[in-house]
LUMGUKOL-239181 format. One record per residue (C-alpha): y, z, x. Coordinates in steps of 0.02 Angstrom, whole numbers, plus 32768, in hexadecimal, padded with zeros to 4 digits. Layout:
# residues N
YZX;...
//
This chain:
# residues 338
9007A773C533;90BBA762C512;910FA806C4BF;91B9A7C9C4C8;926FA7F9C520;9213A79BC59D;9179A7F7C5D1;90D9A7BFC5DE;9034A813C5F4;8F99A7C7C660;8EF9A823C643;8E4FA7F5C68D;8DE4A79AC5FE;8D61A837C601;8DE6A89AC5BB;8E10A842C523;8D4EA820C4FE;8D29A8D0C521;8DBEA917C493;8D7BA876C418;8CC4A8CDC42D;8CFCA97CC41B;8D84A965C393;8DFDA9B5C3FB;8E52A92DC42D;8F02A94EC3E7;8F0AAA08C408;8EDFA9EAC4C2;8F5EA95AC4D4;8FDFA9ADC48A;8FBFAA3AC4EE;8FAAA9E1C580;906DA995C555;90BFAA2EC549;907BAA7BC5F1;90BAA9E2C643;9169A9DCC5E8;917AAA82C613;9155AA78C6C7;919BA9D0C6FA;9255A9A6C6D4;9297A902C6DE;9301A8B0C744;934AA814C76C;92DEA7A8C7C9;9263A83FC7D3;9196A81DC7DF;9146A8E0C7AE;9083A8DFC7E4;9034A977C781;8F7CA9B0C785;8F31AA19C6FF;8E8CAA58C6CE;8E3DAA0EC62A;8DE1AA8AC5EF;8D53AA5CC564;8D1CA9ADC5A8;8C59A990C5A3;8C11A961C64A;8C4BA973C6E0;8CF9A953C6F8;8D52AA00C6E7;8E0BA9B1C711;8E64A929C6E9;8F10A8DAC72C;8FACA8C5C6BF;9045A869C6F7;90DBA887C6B9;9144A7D5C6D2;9202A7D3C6B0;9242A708C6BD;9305A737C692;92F1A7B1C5FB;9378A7D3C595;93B8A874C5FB;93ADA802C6A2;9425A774C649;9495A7FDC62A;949AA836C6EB;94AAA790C71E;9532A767C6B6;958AA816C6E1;957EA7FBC78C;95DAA736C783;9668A7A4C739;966CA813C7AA;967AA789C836;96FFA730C7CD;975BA7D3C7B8;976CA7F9C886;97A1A746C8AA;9818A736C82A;97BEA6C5C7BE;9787A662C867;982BA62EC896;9810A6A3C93D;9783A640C968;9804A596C97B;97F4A56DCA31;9892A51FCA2E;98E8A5C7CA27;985DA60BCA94;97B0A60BCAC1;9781A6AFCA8F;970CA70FCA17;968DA65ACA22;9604A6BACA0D;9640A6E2C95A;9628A63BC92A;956CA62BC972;954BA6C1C8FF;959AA682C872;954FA5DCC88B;948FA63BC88D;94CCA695C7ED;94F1A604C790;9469A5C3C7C4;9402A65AC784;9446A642C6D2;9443A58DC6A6;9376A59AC6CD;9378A602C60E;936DA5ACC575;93FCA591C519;943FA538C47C;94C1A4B7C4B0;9510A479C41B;95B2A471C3A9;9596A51CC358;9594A56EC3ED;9608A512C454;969CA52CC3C1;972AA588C3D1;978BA5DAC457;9768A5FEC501;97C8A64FC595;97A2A62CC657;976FA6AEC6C2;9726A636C75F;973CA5B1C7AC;9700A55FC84D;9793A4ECC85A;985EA4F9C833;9877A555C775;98D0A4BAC732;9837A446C749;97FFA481C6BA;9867A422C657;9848A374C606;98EFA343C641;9899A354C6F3;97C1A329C6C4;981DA283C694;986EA264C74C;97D0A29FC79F;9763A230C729;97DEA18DC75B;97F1A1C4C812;9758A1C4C843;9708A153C7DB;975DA0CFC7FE;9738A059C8A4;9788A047C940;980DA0C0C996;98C0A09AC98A;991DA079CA2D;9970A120CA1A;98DDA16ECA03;988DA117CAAB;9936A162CAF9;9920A21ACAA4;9867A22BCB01;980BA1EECA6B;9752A1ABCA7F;96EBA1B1C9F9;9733A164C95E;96C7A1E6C8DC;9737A272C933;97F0A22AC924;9816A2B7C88A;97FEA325C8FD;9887A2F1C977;98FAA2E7C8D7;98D3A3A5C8A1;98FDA3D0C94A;99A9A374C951;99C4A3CAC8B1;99AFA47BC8D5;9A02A469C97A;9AA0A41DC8FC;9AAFA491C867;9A64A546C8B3;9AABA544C964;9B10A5E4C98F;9ABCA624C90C;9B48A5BFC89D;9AC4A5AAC816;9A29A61EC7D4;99A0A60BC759;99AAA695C6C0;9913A678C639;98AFA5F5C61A;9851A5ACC583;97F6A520C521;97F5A51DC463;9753A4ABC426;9760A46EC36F;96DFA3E5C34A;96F4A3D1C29F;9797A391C2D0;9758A33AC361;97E0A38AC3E9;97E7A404C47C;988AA459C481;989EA49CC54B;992FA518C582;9962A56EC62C;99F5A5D2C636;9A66A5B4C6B9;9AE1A644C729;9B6CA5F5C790;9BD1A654C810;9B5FA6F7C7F9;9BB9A754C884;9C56A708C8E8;9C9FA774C968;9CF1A77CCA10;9C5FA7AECA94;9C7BA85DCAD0;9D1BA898CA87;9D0DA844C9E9;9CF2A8B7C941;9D28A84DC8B0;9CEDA7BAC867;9D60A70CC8B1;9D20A6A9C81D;9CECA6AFC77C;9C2FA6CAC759;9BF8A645C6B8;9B72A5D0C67B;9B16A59CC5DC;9A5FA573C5AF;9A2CA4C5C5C9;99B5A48BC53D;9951A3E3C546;98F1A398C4AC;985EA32BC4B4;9817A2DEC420;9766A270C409;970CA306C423;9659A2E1C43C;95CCA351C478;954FA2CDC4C6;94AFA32DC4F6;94F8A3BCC562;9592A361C595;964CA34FC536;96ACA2CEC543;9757A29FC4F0;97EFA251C508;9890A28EC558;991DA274C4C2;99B4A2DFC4DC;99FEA374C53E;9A97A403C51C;9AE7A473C582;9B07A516C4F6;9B47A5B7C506;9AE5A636C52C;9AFDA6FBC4EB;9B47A773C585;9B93A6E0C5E9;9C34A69BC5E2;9C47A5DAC5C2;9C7AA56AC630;9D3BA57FC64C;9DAEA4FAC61A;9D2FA469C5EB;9CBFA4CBC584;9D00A46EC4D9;9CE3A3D1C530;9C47A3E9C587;9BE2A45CC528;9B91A474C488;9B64A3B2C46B;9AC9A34EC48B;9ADBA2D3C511;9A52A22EC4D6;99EFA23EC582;9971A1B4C531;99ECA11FC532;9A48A12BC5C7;9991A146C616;996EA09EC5D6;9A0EA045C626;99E5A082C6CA;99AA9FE3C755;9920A045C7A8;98E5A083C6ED;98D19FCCC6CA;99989FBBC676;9A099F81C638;998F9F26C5C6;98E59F5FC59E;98D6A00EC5F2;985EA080C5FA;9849A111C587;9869A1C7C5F2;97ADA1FEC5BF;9757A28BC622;96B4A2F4C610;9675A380C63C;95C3A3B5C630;9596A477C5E4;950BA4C2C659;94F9A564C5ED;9535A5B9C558;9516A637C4EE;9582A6C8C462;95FDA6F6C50B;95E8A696C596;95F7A5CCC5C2;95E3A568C667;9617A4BDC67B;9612A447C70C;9693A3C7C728;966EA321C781;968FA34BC831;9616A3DEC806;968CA484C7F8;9657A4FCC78A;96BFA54DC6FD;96A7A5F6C6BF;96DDA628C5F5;96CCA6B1C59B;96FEA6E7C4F4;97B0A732C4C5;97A2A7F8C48A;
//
């Protein structure tokens, strides 16, 4: 018997033909339902095993067994979900967990991984109506950035596409599903070493009725420049801008989205200065990402290329929270803007 938020009741069949026969049968139920409620709170994951006496059943049996069962009620989704924030929130949105920097806090990501785990087992309604709209990331299991189409559409090509490249071979490369990876690395080695470049906010816009996914990341260069030791002013100028990458075709195919890489602008973005000398030139403009994608030799060019697409399948969702997975299998975290 199913009384919702998750619980469910298992009674011996004496009992219910026992309160049929004696016309009790609501009274001692509901009865029976608030002793329990009252004595077994819920929990995530939690089984609570309570024995009480039925009192009025004809016969023999004086007591009966109720079980209290709680799948993943509405209070544990909560906790679940509080908890993957609370992981994202000590390793800095899981950037601490990159092993590249160092090996340390791993465990975090087992957690996380059993958490997310946890959640996508609920029901939940995957579709355009509740996938619209804005979204801000608070995890992720690989670099920030990769959240961008700009960068689903070099993984999706990478590693999709046969063979390894002789630079590749020479870079340690093996297994030609995992040469994106290889590339991310190369790239965050380029643009945050020295801590030259950092990753402010990130977030994904989702409009369907216009078929596009507007993605941003904002973008701090030269944070903190000093000389070691003595040093206590700034050597260079701190700047930077929001990067923001459009992808139209929007398409939600079952629980995956897919869509097509179009264009991408560097703009300026509110407490940091722009980029000194060449910002006129450099920012504020849409660069067409699409076609010079298409004239590239190893995307098929100069005649004939293929499309940047990506996809990226949506594991759960619900009013606050979203989880995708990406083709290598990271998980992002997003959450609603205040």
């Amino acid at each position: 018997f199913n009384v919702g938020q998750g619980v469910e009741l298992a009674l011996p069949p004496v009992f219910w033909t026992q309160c049929v026969q004696s016309g009790r049968g609501c009274w001692a139920l509901a009865m029976l339902v608030i002793a329990t409620l009252m004595s077994s709170p819920l929990s995530v994951g939690a089984f609570s095993m309570t024995s009480l006496p039925i009192s009025g059943l004809k016969g023999g049996a004086r007591t009966g067994t109720l079980r209290l069962q709680c799948a993943t009620t509405a209070g544990s989704v909560s906790e679940v979900k509080r908890d993957i924030l609370q992981i994202a929130a000590a390793t800095d949105r899981g950037q601490r967990l990159n092993q590249l920097v160092a090996p340390v806090y791993q465990e975090s990501r087992g957690k996380i991984a059993k958490l997310i785990d946890e959640l996508t087992k609920n029901e939940c309604e995957i579709s355009e109506k509740t996938l619209s709209g804005e979204w801000e990331l608070v995890y992720s299991d690989v670099e920030l950035f990769r959240s961008s189409p700009f960068f689903l559409a070099i993984e999706q090509a990478l590693d999709t596409s046969p063979g390894i490249p002789t630079l590749g071979k020479w870079l340690g490369i093996t297994d030609p599903t995992k040469k994106s990876a290889m590339f991310f690395k190369l790239h965050q080695l380029q643009v945050m070493s020295w801590g030259a470049s950092t990753v402010g906010r990130v977030s994904q816009n989702l409009d369907f009725e216009k078929q596009e996914l507007e993605s941003a990341f904002d973008t701090i260069i030269f944070g903190l420049t000093v000389i070691p030791i003595i040093g206590w002013f700034k050597l260079l100028p701190t700047f930077g801008g929001r990067v923001v990458t459009l992808a139209d075709k929007l398409q939600l195919e079952g629980s995956t989205l897919t869509m097509e890489l179009q264009k991408t602008e560097v703009r300026t973005c509110p407490g940091v200065n722009r980029l000194p000398l060449f910002a006129d030139f450099f920012m504020d403009r849409w660069y067409p990402v699409n076609s010079v994608w298409k004239l590239l030799p190893w995307n098929g060019g100069p005649f004939n290329g293929r499309a940047p697409s990506c996809k990226m399948e949506v594991v759960y969702v619900d009013q606050d929270l979203r989880v995708s997975r990406d083709l290598s299998g990271a998980h992002f975290v997003y959450t609603r803007p205040q």
